[in-house]
N, C-alpha and C positions, 0 to 999 in steps of 0.2 A: 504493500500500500504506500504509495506518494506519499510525503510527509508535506504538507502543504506550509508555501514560506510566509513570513512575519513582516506584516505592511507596519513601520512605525509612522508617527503623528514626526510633525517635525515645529522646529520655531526658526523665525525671519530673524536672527539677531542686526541684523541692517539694511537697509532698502528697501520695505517695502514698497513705498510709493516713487521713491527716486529712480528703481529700477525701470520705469516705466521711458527714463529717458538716457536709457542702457545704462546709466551707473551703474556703480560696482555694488553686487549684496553677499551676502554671508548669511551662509544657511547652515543648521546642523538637526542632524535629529532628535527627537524626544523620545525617549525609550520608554516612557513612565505609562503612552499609551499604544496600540497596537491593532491590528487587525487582521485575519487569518478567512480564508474560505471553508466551506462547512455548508452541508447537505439537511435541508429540515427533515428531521425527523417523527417530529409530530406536530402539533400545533402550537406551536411555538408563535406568541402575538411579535416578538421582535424580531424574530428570525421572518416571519412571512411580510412583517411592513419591511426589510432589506431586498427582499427577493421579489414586492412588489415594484419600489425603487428600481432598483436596477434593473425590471424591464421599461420601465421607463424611460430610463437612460441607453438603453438597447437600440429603442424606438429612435431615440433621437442619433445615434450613432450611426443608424442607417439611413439618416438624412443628410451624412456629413463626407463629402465627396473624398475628404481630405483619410478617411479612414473605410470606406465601403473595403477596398485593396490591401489595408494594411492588418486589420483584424476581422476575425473569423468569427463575423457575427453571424453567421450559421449555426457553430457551434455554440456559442456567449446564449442562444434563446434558447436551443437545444436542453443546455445545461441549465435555465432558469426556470423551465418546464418541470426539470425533474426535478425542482426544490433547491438547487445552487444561492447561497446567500451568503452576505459577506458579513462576521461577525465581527465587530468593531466595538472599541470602548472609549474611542476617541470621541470627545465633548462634542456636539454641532455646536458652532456658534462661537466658538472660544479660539480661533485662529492659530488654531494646530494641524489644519490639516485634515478636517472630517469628509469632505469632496477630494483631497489632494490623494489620500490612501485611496480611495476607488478607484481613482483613476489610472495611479499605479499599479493597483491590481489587477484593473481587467486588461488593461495594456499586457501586462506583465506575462498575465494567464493566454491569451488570444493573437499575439501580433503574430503572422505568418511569418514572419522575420524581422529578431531587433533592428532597429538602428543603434549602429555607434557613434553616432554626432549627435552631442548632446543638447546643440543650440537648436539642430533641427527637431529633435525628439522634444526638451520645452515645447517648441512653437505648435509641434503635433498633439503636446497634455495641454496646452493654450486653447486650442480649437474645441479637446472633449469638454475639459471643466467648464466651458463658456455656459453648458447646460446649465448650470450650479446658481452661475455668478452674475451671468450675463456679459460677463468680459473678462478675461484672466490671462495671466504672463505665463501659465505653465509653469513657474518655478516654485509652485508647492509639490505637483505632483511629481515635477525630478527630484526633488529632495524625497518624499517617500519610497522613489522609484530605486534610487543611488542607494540612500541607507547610509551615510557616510555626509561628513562635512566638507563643503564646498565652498570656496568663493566665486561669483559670476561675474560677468561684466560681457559687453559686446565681444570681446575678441576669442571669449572660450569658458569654459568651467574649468577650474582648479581646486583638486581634490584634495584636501587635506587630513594633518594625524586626527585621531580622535580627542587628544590631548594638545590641541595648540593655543587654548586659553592656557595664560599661566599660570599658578598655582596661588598665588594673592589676587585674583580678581575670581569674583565670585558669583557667576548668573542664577537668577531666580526668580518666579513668577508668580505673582501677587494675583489672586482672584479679584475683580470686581463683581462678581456676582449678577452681572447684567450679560445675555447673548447677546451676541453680533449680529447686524445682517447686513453681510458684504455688499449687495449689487447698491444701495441707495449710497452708499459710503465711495464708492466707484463713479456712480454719476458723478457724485456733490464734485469730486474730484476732476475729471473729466469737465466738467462746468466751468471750473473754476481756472482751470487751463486754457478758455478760451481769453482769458484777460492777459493781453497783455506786460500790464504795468504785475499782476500776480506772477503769471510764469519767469519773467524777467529775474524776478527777485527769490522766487524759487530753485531755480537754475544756480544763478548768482551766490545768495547766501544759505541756502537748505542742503542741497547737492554738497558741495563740500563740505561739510560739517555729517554728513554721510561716511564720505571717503577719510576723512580724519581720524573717526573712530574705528574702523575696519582697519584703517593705517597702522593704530595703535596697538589696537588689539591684538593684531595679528606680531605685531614686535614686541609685544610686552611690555612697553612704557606705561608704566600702572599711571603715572602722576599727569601729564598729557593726555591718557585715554580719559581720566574722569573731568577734566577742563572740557576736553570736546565732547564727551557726554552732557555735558551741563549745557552746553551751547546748542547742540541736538534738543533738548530736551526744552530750551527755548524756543527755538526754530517750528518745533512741533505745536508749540501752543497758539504762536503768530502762523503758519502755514493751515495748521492740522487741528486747528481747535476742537469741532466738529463729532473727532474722531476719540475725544481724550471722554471719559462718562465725566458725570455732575460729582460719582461719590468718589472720582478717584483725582482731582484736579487739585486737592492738595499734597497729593505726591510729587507733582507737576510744579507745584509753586513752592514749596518747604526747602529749605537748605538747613539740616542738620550738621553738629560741627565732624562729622565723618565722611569719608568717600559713598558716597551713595547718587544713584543717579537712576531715574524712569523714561520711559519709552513705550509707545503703543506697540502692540507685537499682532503682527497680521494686516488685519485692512482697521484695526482699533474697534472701538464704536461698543466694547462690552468686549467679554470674554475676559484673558489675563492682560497684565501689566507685566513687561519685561523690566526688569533691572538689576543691575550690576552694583557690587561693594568690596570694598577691601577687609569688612568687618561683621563677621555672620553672626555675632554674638547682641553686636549693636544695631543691629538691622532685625533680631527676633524681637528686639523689647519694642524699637522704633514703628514697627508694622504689629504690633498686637492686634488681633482681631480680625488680621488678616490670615485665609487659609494661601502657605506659602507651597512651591515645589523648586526644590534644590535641582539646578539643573546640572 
C-alpha cells in the first residue's frame, strides 16, 4: 500500500504583497499543520464536505486550458467518485496555506508530468488557486509543493537550509482570533495600485524595506534586521492599514524596550500575526493572552 505524502501549511515570512511586483519573498514551511489524502470510509461530515470541495475544484480545473494537458482530470473525478478527500488540519482563513496544500496536492497527485521550472510551475499553482482567491501568485502552493524554505524573486527560487534563521532571532505567531478572507483584501489592493501618487511610494518606500529585512535575515544581522522590521512594520500601517484587524493594531503601534517586531502574514485581514524577537521569555509575558506558535 502507497504511503501517501504530507502536504504542510507554510508562512510568507516577506513579500506578500510586494511580491506582486516581482520582489524578493521568503517563504518557509509550517510543520505544526498538514494534510494527507485518504478515502471516506463512512460518513464522515468533514471528510465528504472535502471530497464535495474538491469536485468543485475539478469542475473548475476543467475549464482551465492552462491544465486540461497537464493533469489527469480523468482520473482526479474518477478518484473523487470513489470517496478520494483531502484530510487537512490547516486553519481556513489564517494565511497558512489552506487553498495552497490543495493545490499542491492535486498537482502533486495528477500532473502527467512534473515540471522542473519552478517560476513556470508558480505561474501554473497561480492559474488553479485563482479558484480560491480570485487572483493568486502561486507562491503559497510552491511553498507547500517544495516543503522546504525558499527565497523568490523574478530571476528564480532559491532553496535554502532548514536552519538559516539564526539562532537569537526568534519567529512566532500571534492569533488574532479573527478569519481572513483573501479575495476583498486582493481587490482593496489591486485598487489601490491604480493610484498613482500610492504605487509610486509603495515601490519607493515599502518594497525596500521588504528587501532589507530578507537582506538581514538571511545574514544574520540580529540589530539591522529589527530597525528594518520596525520600518516594515510602519510601512505596513501607512500602505496596509486595511489588512492589520482592530484587536491587533497595538502590536502595530507599541514599542516595548526589547527587540520585538509585527507583520501581517498572508494577504492579513485576521488569521495570525507574524513576529520576530530576540527574547522568548519577554515576548511570553508581553503577549499574555495571546495563543502563541513557536515557529
Amino acid at each position: 500500500m502507497m504511503t501517501e505524502r504530507t502536504y504542510h501549511s507554510k508562512i510568507i515570512l516577506f513579500g506578500e504583497y510586494s511580491m506582486i511586483f516581482d520582489a524578493t519573498a521568503l517563504m518557509i514551511p509550517l510543520r505544526r499543520f498538514s494534510a494527507q489524502w485518504r478515502n471516506v470510509s463512512h460518513a464522515d461530515e468533514g471528510a465528504m464536505a472535502s471530497n464535495a470541495s474538491l469536485q468543485r475544484f475539478a469542475d473548475y480545473l476543467s475549464t482551465l486550458e492552462e491544465t486540461i494537458n497537464i493533469l489527469d482530470l480523468q482520473q482526479f473525478n474518477s478518484d473523487l467518485q470513489s470517496g478520494l478527500y483531502l484530510d487537512s488540519d490547516v486553519p481556513s482563513g489564517y494565511g497558512l496555506g489552506s487553498s495552497g496544500v490543495l493545490v499542491a496536492a492535486v498537482y502533486d497527485r495528477y500532473a502527467l508530468q512534473k515540471n522542473d521550472d519552478l517560476l513556470q510551475l508558480k505561474t501554473l499553482f497561480g492559474k488553479m488557486e485563482s479558484f480560491f482567491h480570485g487572483s493568486s501568485s502561486g507562491i503559497d502552493p510552491l511553498q507547500c509543493y517544495l516543503g522546504k524554505p525558499f527565497r523568490i524573486s523574478a530571476e528564480g527560487v532559491n532553496l535554502l537550509p532548514e536552519d538559516f534563521i539564526s539562532d537569537d532571532i526568534h519567529a512566532f505567531l500571534a492569533d488574532t482570533g479573527k478569519k481572513s478572507n483573501t479575495k476583498p483584501l486582493v481587490q482593496y489592493f489591486k485598487s489601490k495600485r491604480e493610484d498613482p501618487e500610492y504605487l509610486g511610494a509603495f515601490q519607493s518606500d515599502y518594497v525596500p524595506c521588504v528587501q532589507a529585512c530578507i537582506d538581514c535575515l538571511l545574514s544574520g544581522q540580529k540589530t539591522q534586521f529589527f530597525t528594518s522590521l520596525r520600518q516594515l512594520t510602519d510601512g505596513q500601517l501607512k500602505f496596509l492599514r486595511p489588512m492589520i484587524t482592530d484587536n491587533s493594531i497595538d502590536l502595530f503601534l507599541e514599542r516595548p524596550d526589547f527587540n520585538i517586531g509585527f507583520k501581517i502574514s498572508g494577504s492579513g485581514g485576521g488569521g495570525y500575526v507574524l513576529g520576530f524577537t530576540d527574547d522568548v521569555e519577554k515576548t511570553k509575558v508581553f503577549l499574555e493572552g495571546y495563543d502563541l506558535i513557536w515557529v
